[in-house]
C-alpha positions in Angstrom: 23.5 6.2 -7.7 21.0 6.5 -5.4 18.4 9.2 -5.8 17.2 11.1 -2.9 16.2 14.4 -3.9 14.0 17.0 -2.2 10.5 15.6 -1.6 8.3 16.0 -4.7 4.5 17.1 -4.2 1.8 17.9 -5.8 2.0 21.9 -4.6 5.2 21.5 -5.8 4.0 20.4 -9.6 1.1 22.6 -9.5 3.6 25.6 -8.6 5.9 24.4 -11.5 2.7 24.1 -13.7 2.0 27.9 -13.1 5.2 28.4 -13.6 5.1 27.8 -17.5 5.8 23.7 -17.3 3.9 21.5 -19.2 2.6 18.4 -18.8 4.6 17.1 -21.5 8.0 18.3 -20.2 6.8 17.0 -16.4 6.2 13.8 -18.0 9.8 13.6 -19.6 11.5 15.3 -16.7 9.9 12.3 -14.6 11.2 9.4 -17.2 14.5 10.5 -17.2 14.9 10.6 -13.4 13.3 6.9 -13.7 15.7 6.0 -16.2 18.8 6.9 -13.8 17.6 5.3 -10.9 18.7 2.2 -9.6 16.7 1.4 -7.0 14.7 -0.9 -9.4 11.9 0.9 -8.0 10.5 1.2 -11.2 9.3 -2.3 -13.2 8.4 -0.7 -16.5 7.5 2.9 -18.0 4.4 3.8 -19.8 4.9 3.7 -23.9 2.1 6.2 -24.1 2.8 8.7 -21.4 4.1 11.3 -23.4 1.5 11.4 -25.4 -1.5 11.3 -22.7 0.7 14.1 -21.2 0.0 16.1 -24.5 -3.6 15.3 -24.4 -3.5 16.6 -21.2 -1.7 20.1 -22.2 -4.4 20.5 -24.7 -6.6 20.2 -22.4 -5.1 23.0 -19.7 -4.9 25.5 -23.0 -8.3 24.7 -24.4 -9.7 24.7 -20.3 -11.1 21.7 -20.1 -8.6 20.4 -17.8 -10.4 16.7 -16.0 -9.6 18.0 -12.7 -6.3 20.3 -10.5 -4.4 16.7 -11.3 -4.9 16.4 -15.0 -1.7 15.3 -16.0 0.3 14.7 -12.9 2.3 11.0 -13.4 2.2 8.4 -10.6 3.2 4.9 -10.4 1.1 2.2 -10.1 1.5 -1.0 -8.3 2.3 -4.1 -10.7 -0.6 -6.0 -9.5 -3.3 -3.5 -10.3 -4.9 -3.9 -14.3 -4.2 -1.7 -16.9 -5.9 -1.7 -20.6 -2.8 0.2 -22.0 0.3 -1.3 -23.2 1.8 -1.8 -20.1 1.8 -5.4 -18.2 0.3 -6.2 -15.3 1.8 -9.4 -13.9 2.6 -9.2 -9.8 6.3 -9.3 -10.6 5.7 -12.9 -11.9 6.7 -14.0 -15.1 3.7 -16.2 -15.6 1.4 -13.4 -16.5 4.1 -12.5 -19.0 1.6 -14.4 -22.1 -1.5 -12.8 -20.9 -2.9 -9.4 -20.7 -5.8 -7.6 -18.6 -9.6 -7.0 -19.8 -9.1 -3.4 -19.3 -8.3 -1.0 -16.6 -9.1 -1.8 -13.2 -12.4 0.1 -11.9 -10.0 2.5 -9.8 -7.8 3.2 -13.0 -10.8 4.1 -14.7 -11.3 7.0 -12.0 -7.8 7.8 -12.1 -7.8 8.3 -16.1 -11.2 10.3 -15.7 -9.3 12.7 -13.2 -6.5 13.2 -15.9 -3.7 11.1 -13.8 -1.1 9.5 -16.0 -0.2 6.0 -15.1 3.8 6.9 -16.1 4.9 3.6 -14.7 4.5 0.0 -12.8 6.2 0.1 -9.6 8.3 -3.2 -8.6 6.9 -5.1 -5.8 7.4 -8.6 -4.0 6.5 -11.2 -6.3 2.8 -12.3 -6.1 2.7 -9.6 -3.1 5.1 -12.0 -0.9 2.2 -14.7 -1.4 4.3 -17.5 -2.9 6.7 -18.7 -0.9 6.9 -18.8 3.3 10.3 -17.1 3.0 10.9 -14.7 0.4 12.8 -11.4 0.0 10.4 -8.3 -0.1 10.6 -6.1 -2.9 12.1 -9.2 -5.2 10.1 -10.1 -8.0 11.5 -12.4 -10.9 10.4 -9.6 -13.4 11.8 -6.5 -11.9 14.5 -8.4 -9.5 15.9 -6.8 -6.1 14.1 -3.3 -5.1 16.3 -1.7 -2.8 15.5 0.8 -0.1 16.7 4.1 -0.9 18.2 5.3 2.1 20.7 2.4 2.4 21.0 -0.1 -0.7 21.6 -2.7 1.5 18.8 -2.6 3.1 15.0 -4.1 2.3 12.4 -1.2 1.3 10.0 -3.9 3.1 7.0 -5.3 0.8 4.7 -5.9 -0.8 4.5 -2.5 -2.2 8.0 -1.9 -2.0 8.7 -0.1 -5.8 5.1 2.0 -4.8 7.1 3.6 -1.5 10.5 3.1 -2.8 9.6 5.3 -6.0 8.2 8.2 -3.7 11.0 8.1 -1.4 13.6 8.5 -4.0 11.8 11.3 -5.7 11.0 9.7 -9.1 7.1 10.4 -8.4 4.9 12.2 -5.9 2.5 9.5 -5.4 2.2 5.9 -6.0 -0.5 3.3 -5.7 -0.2 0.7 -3.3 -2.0 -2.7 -1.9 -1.9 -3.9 1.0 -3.6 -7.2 2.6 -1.9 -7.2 5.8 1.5 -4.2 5.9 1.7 -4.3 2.7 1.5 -0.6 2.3 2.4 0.4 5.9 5.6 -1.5 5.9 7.5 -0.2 2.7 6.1 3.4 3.7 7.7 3.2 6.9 10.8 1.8 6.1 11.3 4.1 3.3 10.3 7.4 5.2 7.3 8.3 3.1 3.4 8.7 4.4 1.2 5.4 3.6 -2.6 5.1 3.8 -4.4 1.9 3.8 -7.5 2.6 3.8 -10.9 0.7 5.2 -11.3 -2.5 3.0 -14.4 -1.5 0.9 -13.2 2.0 0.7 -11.2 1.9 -2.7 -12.4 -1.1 -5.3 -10.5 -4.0 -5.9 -12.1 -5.0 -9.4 -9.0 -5.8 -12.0 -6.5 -5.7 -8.9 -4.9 -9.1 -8.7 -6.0 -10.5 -5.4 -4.8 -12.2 -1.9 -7.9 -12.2 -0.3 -11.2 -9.9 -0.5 -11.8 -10.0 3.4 -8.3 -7.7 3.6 -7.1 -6.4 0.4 -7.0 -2.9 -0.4 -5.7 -0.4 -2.6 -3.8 2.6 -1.2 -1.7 5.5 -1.4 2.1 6.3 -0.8 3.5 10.5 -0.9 5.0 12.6 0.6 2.7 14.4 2.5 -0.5 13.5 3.9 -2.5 15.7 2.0 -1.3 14.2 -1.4 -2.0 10.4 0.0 -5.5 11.9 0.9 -6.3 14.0 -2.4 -5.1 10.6 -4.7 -7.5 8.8 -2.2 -10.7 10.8 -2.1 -10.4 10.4 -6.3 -10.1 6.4 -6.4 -12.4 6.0 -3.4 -16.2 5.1 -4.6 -18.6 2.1 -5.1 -18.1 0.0 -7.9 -20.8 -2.7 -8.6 -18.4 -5.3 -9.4 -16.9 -5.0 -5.9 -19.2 -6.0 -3.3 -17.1 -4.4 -0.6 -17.8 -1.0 -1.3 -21.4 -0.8 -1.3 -21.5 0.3 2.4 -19.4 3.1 1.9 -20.9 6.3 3.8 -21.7 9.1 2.0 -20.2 11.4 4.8 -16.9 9.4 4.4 -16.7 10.2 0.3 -17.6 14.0 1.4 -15.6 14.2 3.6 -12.5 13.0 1.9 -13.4 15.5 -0.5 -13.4 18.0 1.5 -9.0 19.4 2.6 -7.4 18.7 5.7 -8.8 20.2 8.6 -6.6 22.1 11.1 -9.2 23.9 13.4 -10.4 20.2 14.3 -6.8 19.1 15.7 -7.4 20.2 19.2 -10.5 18.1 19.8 -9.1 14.9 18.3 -8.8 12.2 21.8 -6.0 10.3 20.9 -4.6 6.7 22.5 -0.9 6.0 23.2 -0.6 1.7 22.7 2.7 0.7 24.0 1.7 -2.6 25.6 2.2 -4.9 22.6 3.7 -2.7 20.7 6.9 -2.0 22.1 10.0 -3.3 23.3 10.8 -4.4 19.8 14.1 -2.1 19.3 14.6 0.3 22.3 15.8 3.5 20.0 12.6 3.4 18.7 10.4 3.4 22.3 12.6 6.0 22.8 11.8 8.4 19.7 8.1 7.3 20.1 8.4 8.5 23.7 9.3 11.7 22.6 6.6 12.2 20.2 3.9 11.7 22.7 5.6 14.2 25.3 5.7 16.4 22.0 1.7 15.7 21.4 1.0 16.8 24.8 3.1 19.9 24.8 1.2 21.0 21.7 -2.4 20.2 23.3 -3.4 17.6 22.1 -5.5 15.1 24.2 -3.4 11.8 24.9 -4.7 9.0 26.7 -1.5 7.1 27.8 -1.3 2.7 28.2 -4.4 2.3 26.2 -4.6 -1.8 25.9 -5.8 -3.5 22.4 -6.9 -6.6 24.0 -6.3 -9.7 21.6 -3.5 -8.5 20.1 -1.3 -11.3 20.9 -4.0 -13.6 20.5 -4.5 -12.5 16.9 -0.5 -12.5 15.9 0.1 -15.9 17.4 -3.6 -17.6 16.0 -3.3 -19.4 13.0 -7.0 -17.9 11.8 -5.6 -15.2 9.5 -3.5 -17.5 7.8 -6.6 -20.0 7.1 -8.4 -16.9 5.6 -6.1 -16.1 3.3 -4.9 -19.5 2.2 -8.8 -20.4 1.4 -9.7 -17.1 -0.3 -6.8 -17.0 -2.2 -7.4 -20.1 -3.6 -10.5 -19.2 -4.9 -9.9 -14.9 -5.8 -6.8 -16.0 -8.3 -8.6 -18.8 -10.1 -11.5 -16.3 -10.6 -8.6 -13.4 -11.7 -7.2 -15.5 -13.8 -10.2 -16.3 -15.6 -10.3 -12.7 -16.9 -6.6 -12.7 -18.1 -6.9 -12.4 -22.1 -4.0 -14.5 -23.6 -2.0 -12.8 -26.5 -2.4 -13.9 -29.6 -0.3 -17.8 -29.9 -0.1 -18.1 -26.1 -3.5 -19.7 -24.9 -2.2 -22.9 -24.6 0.7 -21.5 -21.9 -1.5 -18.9 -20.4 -2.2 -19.9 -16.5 -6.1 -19.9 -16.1 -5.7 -21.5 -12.7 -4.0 -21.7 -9.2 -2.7 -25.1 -10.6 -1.7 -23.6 -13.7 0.8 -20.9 -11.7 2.2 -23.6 -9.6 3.2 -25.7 -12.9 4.5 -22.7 -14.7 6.9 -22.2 -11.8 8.1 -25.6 -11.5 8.8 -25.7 -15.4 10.3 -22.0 -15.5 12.7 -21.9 -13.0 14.3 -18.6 -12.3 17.9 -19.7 -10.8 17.4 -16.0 -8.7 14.8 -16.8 -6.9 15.8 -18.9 -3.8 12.2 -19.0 -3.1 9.4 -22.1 -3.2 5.7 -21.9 -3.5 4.8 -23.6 -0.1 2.0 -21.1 -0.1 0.7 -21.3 -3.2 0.7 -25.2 -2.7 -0.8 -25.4 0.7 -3.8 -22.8 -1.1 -4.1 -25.0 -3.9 -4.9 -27.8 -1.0 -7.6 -26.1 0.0 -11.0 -27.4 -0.8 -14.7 -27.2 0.5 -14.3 -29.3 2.8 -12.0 -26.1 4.7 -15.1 -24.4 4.2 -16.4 -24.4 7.3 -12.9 -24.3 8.8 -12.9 -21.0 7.1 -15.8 -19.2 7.7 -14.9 -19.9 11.8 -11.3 -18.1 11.6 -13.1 -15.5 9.2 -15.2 -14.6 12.6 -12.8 -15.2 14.8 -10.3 -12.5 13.6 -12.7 -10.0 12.2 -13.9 -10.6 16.3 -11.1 -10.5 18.3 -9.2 -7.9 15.6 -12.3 -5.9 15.5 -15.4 -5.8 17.7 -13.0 -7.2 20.5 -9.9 -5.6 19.9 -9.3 -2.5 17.9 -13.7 -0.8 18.7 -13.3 -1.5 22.1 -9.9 0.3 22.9 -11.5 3.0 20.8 -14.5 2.8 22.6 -13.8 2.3 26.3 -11.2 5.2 26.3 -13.5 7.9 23.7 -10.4 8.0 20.9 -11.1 9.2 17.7 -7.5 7.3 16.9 -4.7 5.4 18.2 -1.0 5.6 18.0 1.8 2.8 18.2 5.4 2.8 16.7 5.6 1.4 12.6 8.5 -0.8 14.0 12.1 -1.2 13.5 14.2 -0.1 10.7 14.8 -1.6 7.5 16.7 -5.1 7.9 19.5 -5.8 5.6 18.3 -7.6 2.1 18.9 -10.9 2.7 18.4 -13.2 -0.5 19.0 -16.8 0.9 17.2 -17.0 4.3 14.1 -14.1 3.5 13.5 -11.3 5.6 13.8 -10.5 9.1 10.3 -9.6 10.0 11.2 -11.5 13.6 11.5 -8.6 15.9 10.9 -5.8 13.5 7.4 -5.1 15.7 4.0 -5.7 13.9 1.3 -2.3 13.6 -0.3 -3.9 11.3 -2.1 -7.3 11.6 -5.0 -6.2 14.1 -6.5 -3.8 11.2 -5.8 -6.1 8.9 -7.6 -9.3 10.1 -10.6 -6.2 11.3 -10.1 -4.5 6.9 -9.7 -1.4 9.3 -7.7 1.7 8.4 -3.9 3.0 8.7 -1.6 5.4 8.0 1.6 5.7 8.4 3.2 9.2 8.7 7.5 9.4 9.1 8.5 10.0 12.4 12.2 10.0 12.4 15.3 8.5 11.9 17.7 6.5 13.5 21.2 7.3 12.0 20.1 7.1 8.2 17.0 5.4 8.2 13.3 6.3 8.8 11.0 4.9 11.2 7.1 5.6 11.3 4.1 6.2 13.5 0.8 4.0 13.0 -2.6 5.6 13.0 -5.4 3.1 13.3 -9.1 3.2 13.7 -12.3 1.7 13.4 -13.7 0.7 9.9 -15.1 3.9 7.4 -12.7 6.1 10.4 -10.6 6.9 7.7 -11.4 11.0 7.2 -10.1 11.0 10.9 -7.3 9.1 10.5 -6.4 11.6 7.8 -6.9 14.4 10.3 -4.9 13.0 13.0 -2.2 12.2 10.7 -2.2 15.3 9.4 -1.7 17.0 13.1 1.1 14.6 13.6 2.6 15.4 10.5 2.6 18.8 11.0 3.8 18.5 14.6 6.3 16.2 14.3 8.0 18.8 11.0 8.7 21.3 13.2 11.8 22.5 14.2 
């Protein structure tokens, strides 16, 4: 059975916690439900959850509780390290003989906060970076995610278990990545609220990587305010993570900080339809409505703002250069870390080369998929360097300085709007998925490592459809805000 059950949130466990519930009987109530699903959201339960959610009890009665979250469980995406007994392998197999250093930097903030990593969520194998047609949410460890509001249907990827988890109710927040919709996508097309935030914003040390120019680690809920409050506590410079060293204080106190109502009616916000729609015409249509529904409430809206380069950027091969080339190099250094269980160093992959091999000489007969990307990355060498650095300009120009800050800037918005895109396609093993005409909100902010979130918007028959927020880089307090408003506009009746 599917399992759609009323939104969980944190005010919901929080109000159950003052009710008399413990940690520990949250924690079971939470594995069970994970046990009956069959969404395949879920790759793999934490061993030691029950007993980090006693920890945490004793912790409530003694009244040293870590912070309002101690012992709340969330899921984590499979590609983000964890020093417990848990893998961590991107859905791939290959990882199988190998085990993290330790916890990823951000885990480390997590388990100071008293959050309980209950589970790896599913994803698309190697984050849909292996093969040029692949079937997101698939991975040959955790096999088919499904969406669940239709099983038929693709919960969209990479982050597919991370969304697909909230959405059916097994947890009230999960832990995404996203490198370019990787996090927006699945939200969307599973109804929930997804925050990419700016690249920088949220360390990637001990995440397994696509490229450090756009990855980032994010947040899936149902609400905005829980996608913020997980945020504000993973957010924060690491030294291991050159990324985040520009992170402004004002941002990190300002996440800190709760949602801020009273600031709704001065937020100037852009309407993008040029490029953004005409994709599927239900969905111009519900998008319309919103807008008319912005403006009845007061909001400012500045209508037909233009992101110059857009089409430029989706059709230019220069994001694509990036990410082969850094990928090449981010996994071989990954790997590198990897510790191999004890009789398996001589099969542990240490290299790009290494992952390509094991595929070739591990088959799995259900995935239809090759590894035309991890073989044209592998290709790359220094001599693409300077090949490279010139598409690395060109988008973060064009996407960027071009693009995304001067719409902002030549209209005064604090944010823009544009549809998520279509529904969720049907699951379609043998030919990959049907991206083509599903509309795109998310490649200018991800060539830029700007913000987004994605809130649900509506429905069309059975099936959710989402509105993009997007903004300039360390914009993401606003975002929050303006999602916030829309959020709360767009709930009522």
């Amino acid at each position: 059975m599917t399992i759609l059950q009323n939104p969980a949130t944190l005010h919901n466990l929080a109000e159950r916690h003052h009710a008399g519930q413990s940690r520990v009987e949250l924690v079971s109530d939470t594995q069970s439900t994970i046990v009956a699903d069959d969404n395949r959201a879920i790759i793999e339960i934490n061993p030691d959850a029950l007993h980090l959610a006693q920890l945490s009890d004793a912790r409530w009665q003694s009244g040293t509780q870590r912070s309002p979250l101690d012992g709340i469980p969330i899921a984590i995406k499979d590609n983000i390290d964890t020093g417990d007994r848990m893998h961590t392998t991107a859905g791939s197999a290959a990882l199988l003989s190998s085990r993290p250093a330790g916890d990823a930097f951000l885990m480390k903030k997590l388990r100071a906060a008293g959050i309980i990593p209950i589970a790896k969520a599913n994803m698309s194998e190697w984050a849909n970076f292996r093969a040029n047609r692949s079937s997101s949410g698939y991975s040959t460890r955790g096999g088919q995610c499904t969406n669940p509001h239709d099983p038929i249907r693709c919960p969209s990827g990479s982050s597919s278990g991370s969304a697909a988890a909230v959405a059916a109710g097994l947890v009230s927040v999960a832990l995404g990545s996203e490198t370019d919709g990787s996090i927006i996508s699945p939200s969307a097309r599973c109804g929930v609220v997804g925050i990419k935030p700016s690249v920088g914003l949220v360390s990637r040390s001990g995440v397994i990587p696509i490229s450090p120019s756009q990855d980032t680690v994010g947040t899936h809920a149902n609400t905005v305010a829980d996608a913020a409050r997980v945020l504000a506590i993973i957010a924060g410079s690491d030294p291991n993570d050159p990324a985040t060293v520009g992170i402004p204080q004002a941002l990190l106190d300002a996440l800190a900080k709760p949602i801020q109502p009273e600031c709704w009616n001065t937020l100037r916000i852009g309407v993008a339809r040029k490029y953004y729609s005409g994709f599927h015409p239900i969905v111009d249509q519900r998008f319309g409505v919103l807008v008319e529904k912005l403006q009845h409430h007061g909001l400012t809206i500045i209508d037909d703002v233009v992101i110059e380069h857009t089409d430029d950027v989706r059709k230019n091969d220069a994001e694509f250069t990036v990410l082969l080339y850094e990928f090449k190099q981010a996994i071989n250094a990954y790997l590198a870390t990897r510790i191999p269980f004890e009789g398996m160093q001589d099969i542990t992959p240490r290299t790009l080369a290494d992952l390509i091999v094991f595929n070739k000489t591990h088959p799995n007969p259900d995935f239809y998929f090759d590894q035309e990307l991890f073989e044209l990355a592998e290709a790359m060498t220094a001599a693409d360097k300077r090949r490279y650095q010139k598409a690395r300009r060109w988008c973060q120009e064009h996407a960027g300085t071009k693009g995304i800050d001067a719409a902002l800037q030549r209209n005064q918005l604090d944010a823009i709007i544009v549809p998520s895109g279509a529904p969720a396609w049907p699951i379609d093993q043998i030919n990959g998925d049907h991206y083509r005409g599903a509309g795109d909100s998310t490649t200018m902010a991800a060539c830029a490592g700007y913000p987004l979130i994605t809130v649900p918007m509506s429905k069309i028959q059975h099936l959710p459809i989402g509105v993009t927020i997007m903004g300039s880089k360390w914009s993401d307090a606003t975002l929050i805000n303006v999602a916030a408003a829309l959020e709360s506009i767009i709930g009522e009746k």
